[in-house]
Each structure stands twice: as C-alpha cells, then as structure tokens.
N, C-alpha and C positions, 0 to 999 in steps of 0.2 A: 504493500500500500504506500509505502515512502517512496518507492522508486514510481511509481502511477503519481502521485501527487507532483513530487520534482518537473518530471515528463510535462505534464499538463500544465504546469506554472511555465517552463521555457517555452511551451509552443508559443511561435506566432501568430498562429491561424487556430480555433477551434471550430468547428462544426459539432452539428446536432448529437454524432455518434460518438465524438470525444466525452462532451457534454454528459449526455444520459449514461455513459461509462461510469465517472465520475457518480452522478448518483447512485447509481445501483450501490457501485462499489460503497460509499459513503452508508449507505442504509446495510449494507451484508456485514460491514466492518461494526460488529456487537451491536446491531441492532441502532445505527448512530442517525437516526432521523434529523438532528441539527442539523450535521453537516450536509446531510444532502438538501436540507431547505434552504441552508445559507447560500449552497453552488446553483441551486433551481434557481433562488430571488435574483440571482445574476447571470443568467442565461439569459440573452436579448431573443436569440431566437429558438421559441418551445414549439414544440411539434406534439401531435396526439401522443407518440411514445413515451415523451419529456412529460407531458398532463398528468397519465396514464402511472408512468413510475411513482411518480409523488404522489397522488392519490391511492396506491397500492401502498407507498410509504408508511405514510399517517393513519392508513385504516389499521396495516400491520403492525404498526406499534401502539395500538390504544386510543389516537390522537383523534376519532371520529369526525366532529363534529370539522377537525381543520381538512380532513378528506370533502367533505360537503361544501365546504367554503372553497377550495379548490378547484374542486368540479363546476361548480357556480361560475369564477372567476374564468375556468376553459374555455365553459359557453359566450362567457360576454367579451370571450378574445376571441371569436369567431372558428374557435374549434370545435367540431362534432366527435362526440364518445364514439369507440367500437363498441363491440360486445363485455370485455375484460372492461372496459371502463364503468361498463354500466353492473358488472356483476360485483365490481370493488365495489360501488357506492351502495349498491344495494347494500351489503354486506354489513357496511357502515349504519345504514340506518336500521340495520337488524340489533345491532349488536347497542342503540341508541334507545333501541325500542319508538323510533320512531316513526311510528302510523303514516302522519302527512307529508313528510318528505318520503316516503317511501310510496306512497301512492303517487307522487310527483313522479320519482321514476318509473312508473308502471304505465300511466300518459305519455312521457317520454320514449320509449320504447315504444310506444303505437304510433309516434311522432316520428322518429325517426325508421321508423318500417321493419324493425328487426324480427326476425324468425324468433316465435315462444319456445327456444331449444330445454335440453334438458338442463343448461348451465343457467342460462336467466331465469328459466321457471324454477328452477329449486333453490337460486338467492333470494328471486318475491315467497315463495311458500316459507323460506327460512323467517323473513321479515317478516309475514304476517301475522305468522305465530309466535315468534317473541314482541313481537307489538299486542299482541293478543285479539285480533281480528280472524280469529278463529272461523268465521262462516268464511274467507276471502280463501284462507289458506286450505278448505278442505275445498270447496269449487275448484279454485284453481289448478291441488293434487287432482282430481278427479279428471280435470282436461287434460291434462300434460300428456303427449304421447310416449312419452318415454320418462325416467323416472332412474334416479341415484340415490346413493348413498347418500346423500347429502339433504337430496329430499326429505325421503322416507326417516331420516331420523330426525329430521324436524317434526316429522307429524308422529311420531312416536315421545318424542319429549313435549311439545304441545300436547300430547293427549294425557302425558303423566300429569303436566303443569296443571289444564285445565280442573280444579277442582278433584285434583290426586286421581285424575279417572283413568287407571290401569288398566282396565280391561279394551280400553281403547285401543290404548298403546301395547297388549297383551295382541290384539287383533288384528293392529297393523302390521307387528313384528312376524306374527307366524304368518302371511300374504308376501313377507319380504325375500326375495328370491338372494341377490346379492350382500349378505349380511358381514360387515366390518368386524373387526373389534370394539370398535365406538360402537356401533349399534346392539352388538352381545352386552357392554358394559350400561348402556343407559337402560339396557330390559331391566339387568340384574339389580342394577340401582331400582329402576321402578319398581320392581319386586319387593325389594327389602324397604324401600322407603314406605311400601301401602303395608308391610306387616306380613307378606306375603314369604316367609322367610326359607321355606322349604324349596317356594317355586324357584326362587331366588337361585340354590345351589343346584337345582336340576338344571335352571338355565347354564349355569359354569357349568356342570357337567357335558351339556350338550354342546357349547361350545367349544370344547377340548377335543370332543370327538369330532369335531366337525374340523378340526386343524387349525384353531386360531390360539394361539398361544395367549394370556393374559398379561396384563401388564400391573404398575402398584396401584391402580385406582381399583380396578376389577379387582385385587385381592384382597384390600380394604374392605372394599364393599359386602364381598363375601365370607370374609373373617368375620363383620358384625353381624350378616344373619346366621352363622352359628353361634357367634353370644346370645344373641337376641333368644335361640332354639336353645342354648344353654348345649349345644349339641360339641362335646368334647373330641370325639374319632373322628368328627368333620373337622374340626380346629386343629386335631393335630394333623391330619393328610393335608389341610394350608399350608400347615409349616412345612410339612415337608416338598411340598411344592415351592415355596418361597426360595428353597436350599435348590431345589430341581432348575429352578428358573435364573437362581443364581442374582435374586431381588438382595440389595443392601437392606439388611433390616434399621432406614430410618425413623423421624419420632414418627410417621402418619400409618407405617406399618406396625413398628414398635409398640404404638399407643393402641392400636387395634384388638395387637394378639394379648398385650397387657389386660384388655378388657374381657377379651373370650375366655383367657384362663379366670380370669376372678369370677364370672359369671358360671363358668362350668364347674365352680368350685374347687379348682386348682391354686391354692393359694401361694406356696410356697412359689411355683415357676413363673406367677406373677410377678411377685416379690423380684426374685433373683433378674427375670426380665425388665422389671422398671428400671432398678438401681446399674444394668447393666446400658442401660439409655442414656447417651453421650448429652441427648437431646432431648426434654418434654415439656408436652402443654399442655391443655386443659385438661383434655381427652384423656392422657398417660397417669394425670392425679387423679381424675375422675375412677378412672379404675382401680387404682391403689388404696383409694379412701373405700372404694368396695371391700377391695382386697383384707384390708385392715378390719374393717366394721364384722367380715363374715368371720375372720380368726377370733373376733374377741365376743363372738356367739359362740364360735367352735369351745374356746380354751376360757372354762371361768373365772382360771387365776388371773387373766386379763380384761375383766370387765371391770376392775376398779379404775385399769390406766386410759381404758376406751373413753367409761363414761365420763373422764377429766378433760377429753381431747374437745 
C-alpha cells in the first residue's frame, strides 16, 4: 500500500482507473473508509464505478445513511445507478430500516427500467422486512421468479421477527431448496429463541448430515437449547464437537457451555470452566451464580456462606 500510495502521489496524469484503484484499495486496507472518502472528495472526475465504490464503501462499513447521501448527490451529478448501485443502496436502507427511502428505490428501479432479477428482488424483500412492511415483502417473495439465499432468509427471519411467529419461518425453511449455513443457523436460533429446544438440535443434526459444517454462533445457539433441555449427552457431544471443529473456546462459547453444565447440574466442570475463562461477561457470571446457588442447595455446610452472599 506504501508503494500504491508513492506511485499515485508522483503520477502526472491520473485517470478514473488510477483513481477508483486508490479507493478500493483505501476501503480493503482495514476497513479505512476515511481515506477512501478523502481520495473520492478529490476526484474531479467520478464515473458510475467511482459512485458505485463509495456507496459500497459507507454501506460496508456501517456509514448508511452517508451511502444514501451519496447516491442522492450521483443522481444530481447526472449519473444513473446500474444494478450493484441500486442493490448497495437498497441494502443501506435495509439495514436503516428505512421504509421510505426504500420504496424511493423501488420507483426508481421502475424508472430507470431495470429487470426484477433475483439480486434486486431479494435487497427490496430484504428491506421490506427489516423495515417491517411485511405485506410488501411476502407479494413481492411471491412474484420473484427466481429466488436466493439471501431472499429466503429474509422471509425466514421476518417471519421469526414478526411476533416470534416460527412456524412461518419453520415453513419457509422446509420449501427452501438451496439452504446456507446462515439459513440452518437463523432456523436453529428460531427454534431455540420460540422454546422450541428439541427442534432446535434436530435442526443441527440435520444440518450436519446435510454437509454444512457449523460455525461459533450455531454452536452457541445450540449449547443453550440443551441448557434450556437441561439435556447433559447433548452438551457434552457440543463439546466435543467444538474440539472436532477445532472452535477456540472464547467468552461467547465459554459463557455458553458454562451455562449448560450448571443447568445440567454439572457443577464442578462449571466451576473449573469459568475460572479457566481468560475472558467473561454477563452471561459467564450468570451461570456461575447458578452454578454456586445449586452447590449451596446440594452441600448444607454451605448455606450459611450462600445465604450471606
């Protein structure tokens, strides 16, 4: 990146391709959105691709709303979005949860004549349903002639969101032909988050068989519905999963199985597992004040030092 920087500073001459080089680079170098808005603001001349980068920029580092002010400013430079233009901004106003600029793009897009492909329709269904325009986002699903990942687990989390209704999203998922990781892990969360904690580990089961490996969220998620079950042979085939999988056990894992032994009445390996936690937080004490409260039910010479605590 120092020698790209030098380079660019002695040229004489830059063009559009030097230019948006510099961006990219500028945003891939740790995520550095400054610098690429500092090299954008002094580009004389921006091209769709030069818009397009910087409005990918800002949506991909958080920066939303300066993605929309962007795109705004394109338009009133006389540049018209492609399709990646229109699927960034969508994206932005998903993640904003905003309804009316999002239906702004959805006019736009009939404005500028674009094909309803499976990329735009599944940013507007992403948008609709984090905005929570629920009736927009299942018409819409329903039209699409074709249909991703990306869709379908928007109307799969929409349908958890709406009023925890899992059976929605229980309905969507088994119709889903092409199922992710992300989309095994928001089931099993949907599962576990309605109480549903059994379905919960038969989904990870099914998933495994299916050849999708897990990652640390889907093992979290499924460490707690066997606390939740208090189910101990399930808790421990995690752990040894975790060890299979070759997971560092940090605090969100750590804090997890901390919880599932104290619930399964494993107190001791609680114990040994907290204090072995480089790192903990709520979750990791929450379990250990279990931990603690169940041993000084278990041991009575310990309910004098409990009931001081």
């Amino acid at each position: 990146m120092d020698a790209a920087n030098k380079l660019f500073d002695e040229m004489p001459g830059r063009n559009a391709v030097s230019w948006n080089a510099m961006i990219i680079a500028g945003y891939a170098r740790s995520g550095d959105g400054e610098s690429s808005a500092s090299l954008f603001r002094h580009m004389t001349d921006k091209n769709l691709i030069s818009w397009t980068i910087m409005i990918c920029c800002y949506s991909q580092n958080g920066l939303f709303r300066e993605a929309l002010e962007t795109f705004d400013a394109m338009r009133d430079a006389g540049v018209s979005p492609d399709k990646i233009t229109m699927c960034s901004v969508i994206s932005a106003c998903a993640h904003l949860g905003a309804l009316e600029p999002g239906r702004r793009m959805r006019r736009l897009i009939a404005l500028y004549d674009f094909s309803m492909d499976v990329y735009i329709g599944s940013a507007l269904v992403d948008m609709y349903a984090k905005a929570g325009d629920m009736d927009a986002a299942n018409k819409l699903f329903d039209e699409m002639p074709g249909r991703n990942a990306v869709s379908w687990n928007a109307m799969i989390i929409a349908g958890y969101a709406r009023s925890g209704d899992g059976e929605s999203s229980a309905s969507l998922f088994r119709h889903m032909t092409d199922k992710n990781l992300i989309s095994w892990t928001i089931m099993i969360c949907c599962y576990s988050q309605n109480g549903l904690f059994r379905e919960a580990l038969e989904t990870f089961d099914a998933m495994r068989d299916a050849g999708v490996s897990p990652d640390k969220i889907t093992m979290c998620s499924v460490i707690s519905a066997c606390a939740h079950l208090g189910a101990l042979e399930p808790g421990k085939r995690m752990r040894r999963l975790i060890a299979l999988y070759d997971f560092f056990i940090d605090v969100y894992i750590g804090s997890a199985l901390v919880d599932m032994y104290a619930k399964c009445g494993c107190i001791e390996r609680s114990l040994v597992l907290f204090f072995k936690l480089k790192e903990k937080n709520l979750f990791s004490y929450a379990g250990i004040r279990l931990s603690t409260n169940l041993q000084c039910t278990a041991d009575p010479r310990m309910r004098s030092t409990c009931s001081r605590r």
